[in-house]
C-alpha positions in Angstrom: 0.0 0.0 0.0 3.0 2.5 1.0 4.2 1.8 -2.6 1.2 2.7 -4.3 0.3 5.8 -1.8 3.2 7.1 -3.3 2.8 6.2 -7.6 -1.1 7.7 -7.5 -3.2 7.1 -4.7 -1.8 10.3 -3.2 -3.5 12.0 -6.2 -6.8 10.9 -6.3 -6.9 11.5 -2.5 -6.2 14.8 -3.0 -8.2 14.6 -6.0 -11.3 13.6 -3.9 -10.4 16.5 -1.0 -10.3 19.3 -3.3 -13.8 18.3 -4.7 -15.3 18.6 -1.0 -13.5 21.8 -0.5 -13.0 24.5 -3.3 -12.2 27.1 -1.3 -12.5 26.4 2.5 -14.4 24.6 4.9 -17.0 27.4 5.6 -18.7 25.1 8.4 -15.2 23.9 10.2 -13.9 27.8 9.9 -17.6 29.2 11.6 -16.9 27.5 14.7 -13.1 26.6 14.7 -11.2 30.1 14.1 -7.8 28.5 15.2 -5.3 25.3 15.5 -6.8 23.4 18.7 -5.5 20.2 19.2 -8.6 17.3 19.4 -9.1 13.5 18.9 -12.1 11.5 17.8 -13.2 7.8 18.1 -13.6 5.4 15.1 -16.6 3.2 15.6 -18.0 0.4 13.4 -22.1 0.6 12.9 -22.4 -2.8 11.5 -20.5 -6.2 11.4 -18.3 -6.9 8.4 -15.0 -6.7 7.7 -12.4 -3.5 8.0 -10.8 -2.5 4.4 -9.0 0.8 3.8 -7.9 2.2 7.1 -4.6 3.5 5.3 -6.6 5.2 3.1 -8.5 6.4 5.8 -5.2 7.7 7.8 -3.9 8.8 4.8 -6.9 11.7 4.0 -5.7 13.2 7.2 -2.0 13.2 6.8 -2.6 15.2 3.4 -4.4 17.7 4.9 -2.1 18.3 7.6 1.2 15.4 8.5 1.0 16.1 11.4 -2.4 14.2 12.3 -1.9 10.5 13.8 -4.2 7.5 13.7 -4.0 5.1 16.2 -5.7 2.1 14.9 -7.1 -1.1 16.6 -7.5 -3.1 14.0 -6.0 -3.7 10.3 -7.2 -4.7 6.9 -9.0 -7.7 7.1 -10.1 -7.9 10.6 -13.7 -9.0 11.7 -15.8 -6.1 13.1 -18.4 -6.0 15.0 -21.0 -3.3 15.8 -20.0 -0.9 18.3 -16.6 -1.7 18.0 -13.7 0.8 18.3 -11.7 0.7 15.7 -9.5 3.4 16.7 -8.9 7.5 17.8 -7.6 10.2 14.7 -5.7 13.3 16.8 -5.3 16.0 15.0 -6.3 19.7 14.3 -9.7 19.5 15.3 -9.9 22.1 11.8 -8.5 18.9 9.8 -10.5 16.4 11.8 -13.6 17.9 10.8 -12.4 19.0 7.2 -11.5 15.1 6.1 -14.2 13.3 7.9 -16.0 12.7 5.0 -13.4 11.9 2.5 -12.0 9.4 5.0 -15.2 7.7 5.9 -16.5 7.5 2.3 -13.3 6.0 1.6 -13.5 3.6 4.3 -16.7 2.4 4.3 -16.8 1.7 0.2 -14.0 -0.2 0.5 -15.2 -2.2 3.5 -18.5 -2.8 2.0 -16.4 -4.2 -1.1 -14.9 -6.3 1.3 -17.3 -7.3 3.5 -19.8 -8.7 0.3 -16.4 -10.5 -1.2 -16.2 -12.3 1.6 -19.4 -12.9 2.0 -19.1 -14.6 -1.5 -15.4 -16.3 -1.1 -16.3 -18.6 1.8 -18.6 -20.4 -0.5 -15.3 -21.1 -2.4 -13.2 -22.8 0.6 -12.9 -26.2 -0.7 -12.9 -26.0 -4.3 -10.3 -25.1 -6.9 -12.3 -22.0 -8.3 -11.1 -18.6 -7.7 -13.3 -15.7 -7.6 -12.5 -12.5 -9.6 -13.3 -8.9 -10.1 -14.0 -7.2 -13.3 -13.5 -3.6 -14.3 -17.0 -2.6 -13.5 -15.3 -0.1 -10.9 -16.3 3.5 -9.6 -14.4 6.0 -12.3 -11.2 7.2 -9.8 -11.6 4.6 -7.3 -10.3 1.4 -9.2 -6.8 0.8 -7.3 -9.1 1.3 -3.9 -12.2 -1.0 -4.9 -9.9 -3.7 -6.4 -7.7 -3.6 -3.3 -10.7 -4.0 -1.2 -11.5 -7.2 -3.3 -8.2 -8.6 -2.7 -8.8 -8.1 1.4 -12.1 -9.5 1.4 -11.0 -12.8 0.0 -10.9 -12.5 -3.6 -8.7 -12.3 -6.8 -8.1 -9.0 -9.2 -8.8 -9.7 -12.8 -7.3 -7.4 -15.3 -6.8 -3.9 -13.7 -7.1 -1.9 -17.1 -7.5 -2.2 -20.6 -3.6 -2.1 -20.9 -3.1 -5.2 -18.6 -4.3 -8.4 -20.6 -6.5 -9.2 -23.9 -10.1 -10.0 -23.3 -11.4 -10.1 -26.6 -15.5 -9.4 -26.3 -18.4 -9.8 -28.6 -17.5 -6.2 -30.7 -13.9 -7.3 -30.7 -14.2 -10.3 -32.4 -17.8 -8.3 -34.5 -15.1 -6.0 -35.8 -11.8 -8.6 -36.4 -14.9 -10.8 -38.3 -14.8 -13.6 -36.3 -13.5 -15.7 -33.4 -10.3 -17.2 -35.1 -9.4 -13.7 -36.8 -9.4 -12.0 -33.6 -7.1 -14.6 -32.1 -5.2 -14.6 -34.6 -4.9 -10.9 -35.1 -3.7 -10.7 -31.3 -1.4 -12.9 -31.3 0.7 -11.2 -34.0 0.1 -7.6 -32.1 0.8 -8.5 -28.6 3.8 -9.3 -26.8 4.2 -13.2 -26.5 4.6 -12.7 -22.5 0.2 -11.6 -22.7 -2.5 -14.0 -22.6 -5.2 -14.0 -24.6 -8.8 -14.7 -23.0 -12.1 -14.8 -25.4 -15.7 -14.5 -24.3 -17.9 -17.3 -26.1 -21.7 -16.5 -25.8 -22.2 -20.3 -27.6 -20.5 -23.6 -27.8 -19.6 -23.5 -31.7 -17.9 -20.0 -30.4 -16.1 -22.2 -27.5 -14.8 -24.8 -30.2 -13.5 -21.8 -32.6 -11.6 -19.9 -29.5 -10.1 -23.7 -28.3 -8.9 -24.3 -32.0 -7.3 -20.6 -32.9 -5.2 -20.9 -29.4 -6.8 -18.8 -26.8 -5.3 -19.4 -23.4 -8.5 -18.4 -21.3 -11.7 -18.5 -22.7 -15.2 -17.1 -20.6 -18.1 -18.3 -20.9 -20.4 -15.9 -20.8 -24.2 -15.9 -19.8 -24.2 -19.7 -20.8 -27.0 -21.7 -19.0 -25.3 -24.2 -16.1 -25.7 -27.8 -18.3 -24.2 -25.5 -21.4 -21.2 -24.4 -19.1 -20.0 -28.3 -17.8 -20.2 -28.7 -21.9 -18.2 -26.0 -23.0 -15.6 -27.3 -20.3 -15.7 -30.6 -21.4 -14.7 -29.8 -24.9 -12.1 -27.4 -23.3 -10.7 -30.5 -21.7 -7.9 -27.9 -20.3 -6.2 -26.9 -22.9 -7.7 -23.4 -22.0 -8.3 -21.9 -18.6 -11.7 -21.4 -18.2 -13.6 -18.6 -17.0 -17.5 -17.9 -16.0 -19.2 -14.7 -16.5 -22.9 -13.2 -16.6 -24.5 -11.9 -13.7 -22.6 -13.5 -10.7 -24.0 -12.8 -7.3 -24.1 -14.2 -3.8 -27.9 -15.7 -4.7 -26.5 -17.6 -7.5 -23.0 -17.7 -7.2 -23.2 -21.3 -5.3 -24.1 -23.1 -7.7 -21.6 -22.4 -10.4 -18.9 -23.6 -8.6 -19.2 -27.3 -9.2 -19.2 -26.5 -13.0 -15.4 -27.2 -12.4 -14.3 -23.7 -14.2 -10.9 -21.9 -13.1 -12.3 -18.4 -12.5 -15.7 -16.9 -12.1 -15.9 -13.8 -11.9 -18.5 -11.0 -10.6 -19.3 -7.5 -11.4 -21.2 -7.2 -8.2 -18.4 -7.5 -6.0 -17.8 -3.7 -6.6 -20.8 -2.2 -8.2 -23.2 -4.1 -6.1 -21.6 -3.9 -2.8 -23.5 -2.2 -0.1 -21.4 0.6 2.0 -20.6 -0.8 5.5 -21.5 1.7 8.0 -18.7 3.4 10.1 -19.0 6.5 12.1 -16.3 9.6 13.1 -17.6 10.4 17.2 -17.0 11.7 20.5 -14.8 14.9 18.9 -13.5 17.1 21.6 -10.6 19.3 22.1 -7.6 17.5 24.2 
């Protein structure tokens, strides 16, 4: 996380403050006319589990470095409801200035993790791994897909310059399955896989037979899914895809596929509730 802090999470931090304050804090600067040293409690609202308190720490260091976060628990943890979590001292100015940008930070990515793991349990056991997709909030991909990662699961590509997933208009506009292949294989550097989504079995057979090295079957039914792998046979890693969600996600898993993976584990993900209290000057 330190390493990434410092390559661009930095800027979209600050990218997320200065859109909550264009000028000043009009509120904070009413009732707080000068530096006045305070501390405030971190409590969890709701059980799940805890993703993003760097982030969190990390709104108030920007604002002022001089803020410190003593934190009970780390990435990962189990909460509970009425749990401290732990006590931000600081400015009281800058305590009330970042409250929201930390705790909109912090609770999206502990909602992300919370509903991944929710999901992942159901994989213990089997050989399946369950992956994101790039159905992400615009500005807040490093911090959603990072939240997946805590709660249990697996980060597909991170962007459209990190692997080949030729899609139904890729392969509409190469002119078919094997073109498109074909076509990537002589553009891309031999070190990048190639994955194809197949919407129908004669699509599965054409991807198997140009050379694809993943190949996603997308929105099949479950019987048409065992088939496709079947005729895979592994010379392709397999991947399932088409509305994935904890209600269904269950019984895919037994259809002996590599990956599945789920939009819903970041655009679906209900916020878990965490609250900033018990402010007061020290």
């Amino acid at each position: 996380m330190r390493e990434l802090m410092n390559l661009n999470v930095d800027n979209l931090i600050l990218q997320a403050l200065r859109e909550d304050i264009t000028s000043e804090d009009i509120t904070t600067n009413s009732v707080m006319r000068q530096y006045q040293l305070g501390e405030v409690d971190l409590i969890c609202k709701q059980d799940g589990v805890i993703a993003g308190l760097k982030v969190f720490q990390r709104v108030f260091e920007l604002l002022d470095p001089n803020t410190r976060f003593d934190k009970k628990a780390v990435d990962g943890d189990a909460v509970k409801a009425g749990q401290f979590i732990g006590k931000v001292t600081g400015d009281i100015r800058v305590l009330l200035e970042g409250e929201r940008t930390a705790l909109n930070y912090l609770q999206r990515m502990s909602g992300i993790a919370t509903y991944t793991h929710s999901i992942a349990v159901l994989f213990e056991g089997s050989r399946t791994k369950l992956l994101d997709t790039r159905k992400t909030t615009p500005n807040m991909r490093v911090f959603e897909k990072y939240a997946v990662k805590v709660g249990g699961g697996y980060n597909h590509r991170f962007n459209l310059s990190d692997g080949i997933l030729l899609k139904d208009n890729h392969i509409g506009a190469a002119g078919s399955v094997t073109k498109a292949v074909h076509m990537a294989q002589e553009y891309a550097p031999f070190v990048r896989k190639i994955e194809v989504e197949c919407e129908t079995l004669d699509m599965v057979a054409e991807a198997v037979e140009a050379g694809a090295d993943i190949i996603m079957l997308d929105n099949m039914d479950k019987e048409t899914m065992k088939q496709a792998v079947a005729m895979i046979d592994g010379r392709a890693k397999t991947e399932c895809s088409g509305n994935v969600t904890k209600e269904n996600v269950a019984n895919l898993i037994d259809i002996g596929v590599d990956y599945i993976s789920s939009g819903a584990l970041t655009h679906s993900a209900p916020i878990l509730d965490l609250s900033l209290k018990n402010l007061h000057a020290v």
